[in-house]
ZAFIDREN-866219 format. One record per residue (C-alpha): residue in three letters; x, y, z. Coordinates in steps of 0.1 Angstrom, whole numbers, padded with zeros to 4 digits, always signed. Each point is the difference from the previous one (the first is absolute). Example, Ala and Ser with C-alpha at 12.3 -4.5 7.8 and 13.67 -1.06 7.14 Angstrom:
residues 2
ALA+0123-0045+0078;SER+0014+0034-0007;
***
This chain:
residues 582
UNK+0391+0064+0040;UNK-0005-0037+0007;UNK+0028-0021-0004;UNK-0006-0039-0009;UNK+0027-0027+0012;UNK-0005-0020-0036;UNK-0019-0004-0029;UNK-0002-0039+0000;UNK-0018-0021+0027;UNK-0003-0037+0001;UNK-0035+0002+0014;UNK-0030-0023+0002;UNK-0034+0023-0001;UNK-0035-0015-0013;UNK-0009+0011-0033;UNK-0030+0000-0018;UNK-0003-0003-0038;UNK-0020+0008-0029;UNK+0011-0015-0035;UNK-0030-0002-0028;UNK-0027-0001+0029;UNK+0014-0034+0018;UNK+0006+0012+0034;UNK+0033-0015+0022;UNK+0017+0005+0027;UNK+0041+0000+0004;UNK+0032+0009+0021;UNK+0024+0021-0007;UNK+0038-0011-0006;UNK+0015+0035+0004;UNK-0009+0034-0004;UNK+0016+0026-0018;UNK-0005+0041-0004;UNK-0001-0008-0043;UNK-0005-0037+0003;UNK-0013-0030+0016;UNK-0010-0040-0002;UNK-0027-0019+0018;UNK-0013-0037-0002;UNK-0033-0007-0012;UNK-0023-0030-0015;UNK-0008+0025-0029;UNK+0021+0005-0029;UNK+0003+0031-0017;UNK+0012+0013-0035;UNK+0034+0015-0004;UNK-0004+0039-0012;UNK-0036+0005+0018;UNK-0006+0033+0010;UNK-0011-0002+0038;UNK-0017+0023+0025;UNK+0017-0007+0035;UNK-0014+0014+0032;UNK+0022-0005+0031;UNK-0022-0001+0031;UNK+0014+0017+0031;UNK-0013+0004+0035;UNK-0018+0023+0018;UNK+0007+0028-0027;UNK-0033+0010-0023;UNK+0029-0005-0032;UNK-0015-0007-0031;UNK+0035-0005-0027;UNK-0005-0026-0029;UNK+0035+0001-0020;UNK+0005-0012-0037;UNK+0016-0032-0001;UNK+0009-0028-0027;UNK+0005-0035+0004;UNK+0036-0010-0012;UNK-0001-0036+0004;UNK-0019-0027+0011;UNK+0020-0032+0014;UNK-0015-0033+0009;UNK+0010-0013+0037;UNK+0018-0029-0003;UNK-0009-0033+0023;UNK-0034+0024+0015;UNK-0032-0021+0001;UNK-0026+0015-0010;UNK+0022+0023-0028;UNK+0011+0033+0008;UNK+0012+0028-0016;UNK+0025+0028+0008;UNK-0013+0030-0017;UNK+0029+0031-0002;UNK-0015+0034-0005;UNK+0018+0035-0008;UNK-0011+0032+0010;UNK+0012+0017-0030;UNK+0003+0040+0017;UNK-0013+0012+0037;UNK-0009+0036+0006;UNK+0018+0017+0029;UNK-0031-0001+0021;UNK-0005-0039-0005;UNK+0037-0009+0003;UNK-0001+0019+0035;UNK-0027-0019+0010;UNK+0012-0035-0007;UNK+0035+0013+0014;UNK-0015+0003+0028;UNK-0022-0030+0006;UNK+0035-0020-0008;UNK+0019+0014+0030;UNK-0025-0012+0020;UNK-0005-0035-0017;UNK+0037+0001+0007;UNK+0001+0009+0031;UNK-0022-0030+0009;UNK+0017-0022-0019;UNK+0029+0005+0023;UNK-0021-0005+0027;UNK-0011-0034-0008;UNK+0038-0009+0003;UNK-0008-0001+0041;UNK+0009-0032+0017;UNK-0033+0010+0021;UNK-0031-0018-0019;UNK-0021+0027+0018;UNK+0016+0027-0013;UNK-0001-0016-0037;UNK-0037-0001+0008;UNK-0006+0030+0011;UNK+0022+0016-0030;UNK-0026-0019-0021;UNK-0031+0014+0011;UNK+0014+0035+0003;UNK+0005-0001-0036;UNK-0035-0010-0001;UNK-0021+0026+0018;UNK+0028+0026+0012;UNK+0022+0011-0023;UNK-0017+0031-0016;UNK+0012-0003-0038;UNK+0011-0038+0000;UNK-0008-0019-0032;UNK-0024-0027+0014;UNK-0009-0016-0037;UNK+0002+0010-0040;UNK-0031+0003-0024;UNK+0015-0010-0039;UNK-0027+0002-0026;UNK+0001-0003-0041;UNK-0029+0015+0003;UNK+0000+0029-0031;UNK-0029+0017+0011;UNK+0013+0030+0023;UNK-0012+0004+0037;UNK-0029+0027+0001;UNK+0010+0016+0030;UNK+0031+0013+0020;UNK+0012+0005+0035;UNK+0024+0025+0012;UNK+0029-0014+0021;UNK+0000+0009+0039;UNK+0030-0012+0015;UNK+0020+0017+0025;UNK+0026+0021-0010;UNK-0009+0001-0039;UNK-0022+0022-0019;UNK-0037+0004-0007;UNK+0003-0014-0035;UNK-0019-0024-0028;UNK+0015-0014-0028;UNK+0000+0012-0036;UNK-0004-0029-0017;UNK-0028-0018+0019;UNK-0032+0009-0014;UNK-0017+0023+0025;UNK-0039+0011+0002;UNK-0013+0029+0015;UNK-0034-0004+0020;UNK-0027-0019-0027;UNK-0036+0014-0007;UNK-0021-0026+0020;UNK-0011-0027-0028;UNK-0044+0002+0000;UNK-0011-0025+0027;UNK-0040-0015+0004;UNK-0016+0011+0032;UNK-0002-0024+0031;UNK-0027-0023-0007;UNK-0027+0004+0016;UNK-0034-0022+0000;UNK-0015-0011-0034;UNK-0034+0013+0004;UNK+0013+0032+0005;UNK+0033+0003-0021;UNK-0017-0013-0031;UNK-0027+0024-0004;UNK+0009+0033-0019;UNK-0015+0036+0017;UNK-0015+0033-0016;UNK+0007+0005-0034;UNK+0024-0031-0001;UNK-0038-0017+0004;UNK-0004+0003-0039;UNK+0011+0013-0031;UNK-0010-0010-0040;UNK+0035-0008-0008;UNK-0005-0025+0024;UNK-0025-0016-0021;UNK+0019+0004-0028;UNK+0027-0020+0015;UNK-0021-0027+0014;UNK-0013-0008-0032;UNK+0031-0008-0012;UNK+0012-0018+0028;UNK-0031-0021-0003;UNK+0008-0007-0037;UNK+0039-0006+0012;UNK-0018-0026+0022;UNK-0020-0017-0027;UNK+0030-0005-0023;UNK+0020-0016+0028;UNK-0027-0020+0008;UNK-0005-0011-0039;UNK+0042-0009-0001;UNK-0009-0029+0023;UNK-0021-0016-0026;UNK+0020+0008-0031;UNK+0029-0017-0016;UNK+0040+0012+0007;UNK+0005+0020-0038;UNK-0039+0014-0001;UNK+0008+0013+0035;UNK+0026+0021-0010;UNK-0020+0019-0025;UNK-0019+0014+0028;UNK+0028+0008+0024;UNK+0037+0011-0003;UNK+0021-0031-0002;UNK+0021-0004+0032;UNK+0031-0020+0013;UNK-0002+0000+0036;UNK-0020+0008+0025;UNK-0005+0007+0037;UNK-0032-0010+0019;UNK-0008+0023+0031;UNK-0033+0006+0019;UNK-0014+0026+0023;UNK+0009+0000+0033;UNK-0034+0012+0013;UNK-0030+0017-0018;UNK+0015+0038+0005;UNK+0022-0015-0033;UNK-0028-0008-0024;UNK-0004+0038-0006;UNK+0037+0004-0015;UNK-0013-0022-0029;UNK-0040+0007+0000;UNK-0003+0035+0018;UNK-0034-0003-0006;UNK+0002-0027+0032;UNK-0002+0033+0026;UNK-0032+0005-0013;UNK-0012-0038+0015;UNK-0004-0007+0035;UNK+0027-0027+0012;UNK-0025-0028+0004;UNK-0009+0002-0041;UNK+0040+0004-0009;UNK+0008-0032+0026;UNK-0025-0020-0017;UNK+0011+0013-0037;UNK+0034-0007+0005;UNK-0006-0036+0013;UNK-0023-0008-0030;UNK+0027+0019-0025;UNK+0020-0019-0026;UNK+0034+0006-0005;UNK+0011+0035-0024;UNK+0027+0022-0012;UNK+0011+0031+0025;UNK+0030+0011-0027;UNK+0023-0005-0024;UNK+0038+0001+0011;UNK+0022+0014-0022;UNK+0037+0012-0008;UNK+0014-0035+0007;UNK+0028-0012-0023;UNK+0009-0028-0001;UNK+0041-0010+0001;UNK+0002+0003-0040;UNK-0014+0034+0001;UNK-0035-0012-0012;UNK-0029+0019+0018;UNK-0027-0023+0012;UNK-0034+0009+0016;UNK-0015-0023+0034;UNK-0030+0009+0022;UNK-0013+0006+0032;UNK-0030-0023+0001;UNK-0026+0001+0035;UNK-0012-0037+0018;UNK-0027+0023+0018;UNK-0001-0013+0035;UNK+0012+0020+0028;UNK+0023-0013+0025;UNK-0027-0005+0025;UNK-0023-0018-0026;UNK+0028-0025-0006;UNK+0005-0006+0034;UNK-0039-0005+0007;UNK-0003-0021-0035;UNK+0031-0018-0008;UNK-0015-0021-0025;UNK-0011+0024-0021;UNK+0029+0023+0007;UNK+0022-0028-0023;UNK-0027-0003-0025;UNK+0002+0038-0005;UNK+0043-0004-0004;UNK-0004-0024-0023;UNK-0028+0015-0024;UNK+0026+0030-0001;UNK+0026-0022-0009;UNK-0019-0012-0029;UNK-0008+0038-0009;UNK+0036+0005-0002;UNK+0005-0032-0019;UNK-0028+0012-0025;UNK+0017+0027-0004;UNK+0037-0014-0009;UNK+0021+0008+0030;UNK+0024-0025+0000;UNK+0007+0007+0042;UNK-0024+0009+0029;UNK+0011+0016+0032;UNK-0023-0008+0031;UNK-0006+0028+0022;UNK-0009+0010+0036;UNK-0020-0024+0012;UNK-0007-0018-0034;UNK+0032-0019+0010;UNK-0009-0010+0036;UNK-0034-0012-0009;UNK+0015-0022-0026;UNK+0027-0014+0022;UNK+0027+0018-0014;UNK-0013-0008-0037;UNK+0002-0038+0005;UNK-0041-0003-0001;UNK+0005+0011-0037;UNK+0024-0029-0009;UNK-0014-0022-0033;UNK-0029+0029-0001;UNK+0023+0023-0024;UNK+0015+0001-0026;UNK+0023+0031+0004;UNK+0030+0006+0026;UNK-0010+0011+0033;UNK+0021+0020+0026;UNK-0008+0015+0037;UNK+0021+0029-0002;UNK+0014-0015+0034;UNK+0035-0005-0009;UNK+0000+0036-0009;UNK-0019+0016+0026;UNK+0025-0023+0027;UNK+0032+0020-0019;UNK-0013+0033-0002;UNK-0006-0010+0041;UNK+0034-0003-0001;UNK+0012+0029-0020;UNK-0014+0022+0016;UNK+0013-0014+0035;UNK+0031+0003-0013;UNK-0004+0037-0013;UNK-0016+0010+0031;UNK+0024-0018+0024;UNK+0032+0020-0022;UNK-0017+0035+0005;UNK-0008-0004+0035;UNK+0035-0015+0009;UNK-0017-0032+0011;UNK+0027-0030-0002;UNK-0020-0029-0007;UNK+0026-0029+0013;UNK-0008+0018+0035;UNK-0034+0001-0004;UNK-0034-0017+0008;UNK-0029-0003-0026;UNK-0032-0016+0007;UNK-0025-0007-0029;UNK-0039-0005+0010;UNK-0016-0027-0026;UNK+0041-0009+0000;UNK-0017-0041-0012;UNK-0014+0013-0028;UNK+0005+0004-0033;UNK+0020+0036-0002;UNK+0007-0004+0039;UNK+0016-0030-0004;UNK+0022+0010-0033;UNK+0013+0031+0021;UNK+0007-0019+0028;UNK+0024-0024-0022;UNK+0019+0032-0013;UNK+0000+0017+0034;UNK+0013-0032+0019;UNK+0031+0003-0018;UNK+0006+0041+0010;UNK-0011+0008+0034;UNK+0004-0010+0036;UNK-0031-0016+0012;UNK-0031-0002-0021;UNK-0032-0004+0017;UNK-0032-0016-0020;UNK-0037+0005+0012;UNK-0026-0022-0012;UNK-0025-0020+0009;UNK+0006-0030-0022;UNK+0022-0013+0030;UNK+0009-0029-0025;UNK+0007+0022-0030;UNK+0021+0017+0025;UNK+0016-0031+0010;UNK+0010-0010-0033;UNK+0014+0027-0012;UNK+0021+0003+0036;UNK+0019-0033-0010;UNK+0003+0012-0037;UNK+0016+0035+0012;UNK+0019-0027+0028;UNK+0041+0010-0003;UNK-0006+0041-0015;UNK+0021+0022+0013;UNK-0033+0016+0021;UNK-0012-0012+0029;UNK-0035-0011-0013;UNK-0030-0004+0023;UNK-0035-0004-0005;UNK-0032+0015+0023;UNK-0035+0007-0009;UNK+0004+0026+0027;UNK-0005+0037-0020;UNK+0016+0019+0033;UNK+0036-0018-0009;UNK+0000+0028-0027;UNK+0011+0027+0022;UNK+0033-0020+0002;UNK+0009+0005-0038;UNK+0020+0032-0017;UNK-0022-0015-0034;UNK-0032-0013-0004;UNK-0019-0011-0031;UNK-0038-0003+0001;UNK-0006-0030-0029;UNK-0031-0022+0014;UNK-0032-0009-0018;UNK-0022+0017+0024;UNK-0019+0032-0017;UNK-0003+0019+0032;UNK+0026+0020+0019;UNK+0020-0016+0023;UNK+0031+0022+0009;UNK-0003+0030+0023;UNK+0020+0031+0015;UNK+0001-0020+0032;UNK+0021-0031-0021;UNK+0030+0017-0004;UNK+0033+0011+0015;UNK+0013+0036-0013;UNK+0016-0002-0030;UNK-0015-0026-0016;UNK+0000-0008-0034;UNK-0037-0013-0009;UNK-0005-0014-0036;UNK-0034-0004-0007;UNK+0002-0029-0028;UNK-0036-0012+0005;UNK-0030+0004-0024;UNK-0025+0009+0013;UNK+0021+0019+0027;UNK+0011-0011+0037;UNK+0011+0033+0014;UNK-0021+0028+0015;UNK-0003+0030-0024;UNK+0003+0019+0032;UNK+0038-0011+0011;UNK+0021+0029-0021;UNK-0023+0027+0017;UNK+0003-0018+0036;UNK+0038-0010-0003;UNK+0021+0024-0018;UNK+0031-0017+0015;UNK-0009-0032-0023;UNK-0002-0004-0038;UNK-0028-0015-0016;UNK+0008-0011-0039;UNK-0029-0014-0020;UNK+0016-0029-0016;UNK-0005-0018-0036;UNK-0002+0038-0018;UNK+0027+0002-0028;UNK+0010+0026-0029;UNK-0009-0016-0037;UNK+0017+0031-0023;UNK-0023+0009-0026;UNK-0030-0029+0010;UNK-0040+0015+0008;UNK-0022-0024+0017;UNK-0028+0026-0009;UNK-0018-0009+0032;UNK-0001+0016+0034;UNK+0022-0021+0024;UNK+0004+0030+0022;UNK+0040+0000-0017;UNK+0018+0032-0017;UNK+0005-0003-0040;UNK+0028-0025-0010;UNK-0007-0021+0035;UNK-0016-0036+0005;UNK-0006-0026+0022;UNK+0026-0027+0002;UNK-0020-0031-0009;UNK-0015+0018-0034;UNK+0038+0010-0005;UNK+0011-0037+0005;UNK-0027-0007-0027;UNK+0013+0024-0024;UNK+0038-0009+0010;UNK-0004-0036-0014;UNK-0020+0013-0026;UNK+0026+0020-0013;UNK+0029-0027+0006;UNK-0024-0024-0020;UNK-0006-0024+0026;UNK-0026-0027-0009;UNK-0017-0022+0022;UNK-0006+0002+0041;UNK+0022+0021+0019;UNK-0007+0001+0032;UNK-0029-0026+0019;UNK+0001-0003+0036;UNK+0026+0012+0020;UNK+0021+0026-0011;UNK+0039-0012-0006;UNK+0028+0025+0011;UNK+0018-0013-0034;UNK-0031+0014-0018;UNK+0001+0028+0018;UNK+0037+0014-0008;UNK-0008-0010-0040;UNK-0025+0026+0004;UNK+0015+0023+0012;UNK+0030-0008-0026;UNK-0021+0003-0029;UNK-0022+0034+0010;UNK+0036+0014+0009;UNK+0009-0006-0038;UNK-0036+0017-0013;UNK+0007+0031+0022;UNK-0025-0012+0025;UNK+0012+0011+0036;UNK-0015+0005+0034;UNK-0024+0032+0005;UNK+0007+0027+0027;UNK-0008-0010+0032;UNK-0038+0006+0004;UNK-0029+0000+0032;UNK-0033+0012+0009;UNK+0017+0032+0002;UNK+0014+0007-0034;UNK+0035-0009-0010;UNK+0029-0004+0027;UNK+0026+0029+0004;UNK+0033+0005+0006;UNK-0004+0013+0034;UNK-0027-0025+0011;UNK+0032-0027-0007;UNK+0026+0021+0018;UNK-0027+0001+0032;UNK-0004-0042-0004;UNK+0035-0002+0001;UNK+0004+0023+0035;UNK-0028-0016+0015;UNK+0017-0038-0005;UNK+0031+0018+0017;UNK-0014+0024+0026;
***
């Protein structure tokens, strides 16, 4: 039986916090079996329930406790303001008491060994606590988050038992979710075989598509209230495109009858129409309220060869939304980049305009922070880089991540993007460098793909073994192909996100109940009744944890970890979290 030597410590370890989505990092005062206090630039509110997660070293132990915050105390004479937060830990099981027991010994034990007159010694004390010690506390996770962790880790520390926790919501192995095939060329992916060739209810279809077309078409030319007579009045809306031609045939699936050459020139001639209508929103009163899912039919490579027209097409589907009496529009994919981050549209509309960025960069986030607790990654110890880490998303994440891990490393090639945000990140607790150099990633324990590049840039050769890769880009940076080539990494598709009771009624390759985080940012502020812009330009990490704030309170939360593979199990996390450790 392990014996501890106290149940108090006056102890400084990092901690990383989570209150209403803003993101901060503290220190702890002391440290208790049932209680504790740390210092932080975040308040919270006295009586929030908390999830905390205490990080130790080399064991694979995965225990989040119930806590409560007791009081919240403003620092006297600290500039900037700081707050010392107490927490209880209301009841302990006799497995997790065990386990802290016995990470306090040791704390204990090298507490005493800092008092050594030899400054090596201290030093060396230090660092064992660090990297040696096999089930020291090296940091603390505390999160308000409500929404329960999907997954669950069994403990594996010397001496204890085999054992998971009751009250942590496990998962056993998930059905893979339904994933497109690899892409292959146009000309060939694009055209149906056999008996897909041709069918009468294919006709049948088309002509009604075609009508679909006509009306859309007609709405341009029509005033606001006869408009509505013709199509279901909407409140919001979200403006998407297809990525390449093999997506025309989720809306027309007559298109795999056409060779590529006639859908390419089609789409480029196309006007803007309606893909769906999103419902099950609420808004906060209770009030259901209906948007849509309108199409600016460019692809991503027809923008890129035809800029010009690419913003012409945004805005025409801005005034189709308009027309139609959404109130906000949500820019997606590419429809942002083209458009500079929807400040081309300035003075052009008359509705409120968002990204999605600020919500796409905190679901980045979230999900770093989810992925780093169930691998028993410690983020103050660790290195992140982020690839586009000057851009829009890129550069909100690096913001939030300056202020929780060791060194952050941004890649870009807008060396004076880069430069900028260097001496606005200048005097974060990360060591912040910047490098357009895409081998630096093999340094980092976290990367986030977020450029504005459509084509993949991240391979299995980037990175070091478990790493965790967040793929927040749209169209995507990293290589279908990693999860099959690395299994001692984890892949996450970012920007996915669980809207309870909300049906896009479109195929965005999601499960039912799922959606992409810059529609759910639209339907967020539509739903809080925001009016006006949101978000234009770069994404703000203020913006970001308001989002995440206000989906939190409509029972939005993050979806289960996802890749090309299907949905991310238990054991694939338990194998991450060996291979960072082996």
């Amino acid at each position: 039986m392990l014996q501890t030597i106290t149940d108090r410590l006056a102890i400084s370890l990092p901690v990383i916090a989570d209150f209403h989505g803003t993101l901060s990092r503290g220190v702890t005062q002391d440290l208790g079996l049932t209680c504790f206090s740390f210092i932080t630039d975040t308040p919270a509110e006295v009586g929030t329930p908390l999830s905390v997660l205490f990080h130790f070293g080399r064991s694979v132990a995965y225990m989040p406790l119930a806590g409560r915050v007791t009081a919240v105390t403003e620092e006297a004479d600290a500039s900037p303001t700081q707050f010392r937060i107490d927490i209880v830990l209301p009841s302990l099981s006799d497995t997790e008491r065990r386990v802290l027991e016995s990470a306090f010994q040791e704390l204990a034990s090298y507490l005493d060994s800092l008092g050594a007159h030899d400054a090596a010694a201290r030093a060396a004390a230090r660092a064992d606590l660090v990297t040696a010690n096999p089930r020291s506390i090296l940091s603390l996770f505390i999160t308000d988050n409500p929404f329960a962790l999907p997954y669950h880790l069994p403990l594996a520390a010397e001496g204890l038992p085999q054992t998971s926790f009751a009250h942590v919501a496990g998962s056993a192995p998930l059905a893979s979710i339904p994933r497109p095939s690899v892409q292959v060329p146009v000309a060939a992916s694009i055209r149906a075989t056999g008996a897909e060739r041709f069918s009468w209810s294919l006709v049948g279809e088309g002509l009604g598509l075609a009508a679909q077309l006509l009306r859309d078409l007609a709405i341009r030319f029509l005033p606001g209230p006869v408009t509505r007579l013709f199509v279901t009045p909407i409140t919001f809306a979200f403006i998407g495109h297809p990525r390449t031609l093999d997506d025309v045939p989720r809306k027309f699936p007559f298109a795999r009858l056409l060779p590529a050459p006639v859908v390419d020139r089609w789409f480029r001639s196309q006007w803007p129409f309606v893909a769906s209508y999103i419902t099950g929103l609420t808004m906060a009163d209770g009030t259901p309220t209906t948007g849509a899912m309108l199409i600016s039919p460019l692809t991503t490579e027809q923008m890129i060869r035809n800029p010009r027209l690419a913003r012409q097409r945004v805005l025409e589907t801005v005034h189709l939304a308009e027309k139609m009496g959404a109130m906000i529009a949500g820019l997606g994919a590419f429809t942002s980049i083209v458009t500079r981050d929807g400040r081309d549209l300035e003075g052009k509309v008359h509705l409120g305009l968002t990204t999605g960025n600020p919500h796409s960069a905190a679901i980045a986030m979230q999900n770093i922070l989810e992925a780093a607790a169930l691998t028993n990654l410690s983020l103050p110890h660790a290195t992140a880089a982020i690839v586009g880490g000057a851009g829009s998303v890129g550069s909100s994440c690096a913001k939030m991540l300056a202020r929780l891990v060791d060194r952050l490393i941004l890649i870009d090639i807008k060396k004076d993007a880069v430069q900028t945000l260097l001496t606005d990140l200048a005097g974060q607790p990360a060591v912040v460098e910047g490098t357009s150099n895409l081998d630096r990633i093999r340094e980092a324990d976290i990367v986030i793909a977020a450029t504005n590049n459509p084509y993949i840039l991240l391979t299995a050769a980037h990175l070091k073994p478990g790493a965790i890769v967040i793929d927040a880009a749209q169209p995507k940076n990293v290589s279908e192909e990693i999860p099959h080539q690395r299994p001692d990494v984890i892949v996450i598709e970012s920007a996915v996100v669980q809207t309870p009771d909300v049906d896009v009624h479109f195929d965005l390759d999601l499960a039912p109940g799922e959606a992409l985080g810059c529609l759910s940012e639209t339907m967020i502020l539509t739903a809080i009744g925001w009016r006006g812009h949101y978000s234009l330009g770069k994404a703000d990490p203020s913006l970001a944890a308001h989002m995440i704030a206000s989906g939190r309170a409509l029972g939005f939360r993050l979806a289960k970890f996802r890749n090309s593979t299907g949905y991310i199990t238990d054991q694939h996390l338990q194998t991450i979290a060996r291979a960072r450790t082996a």
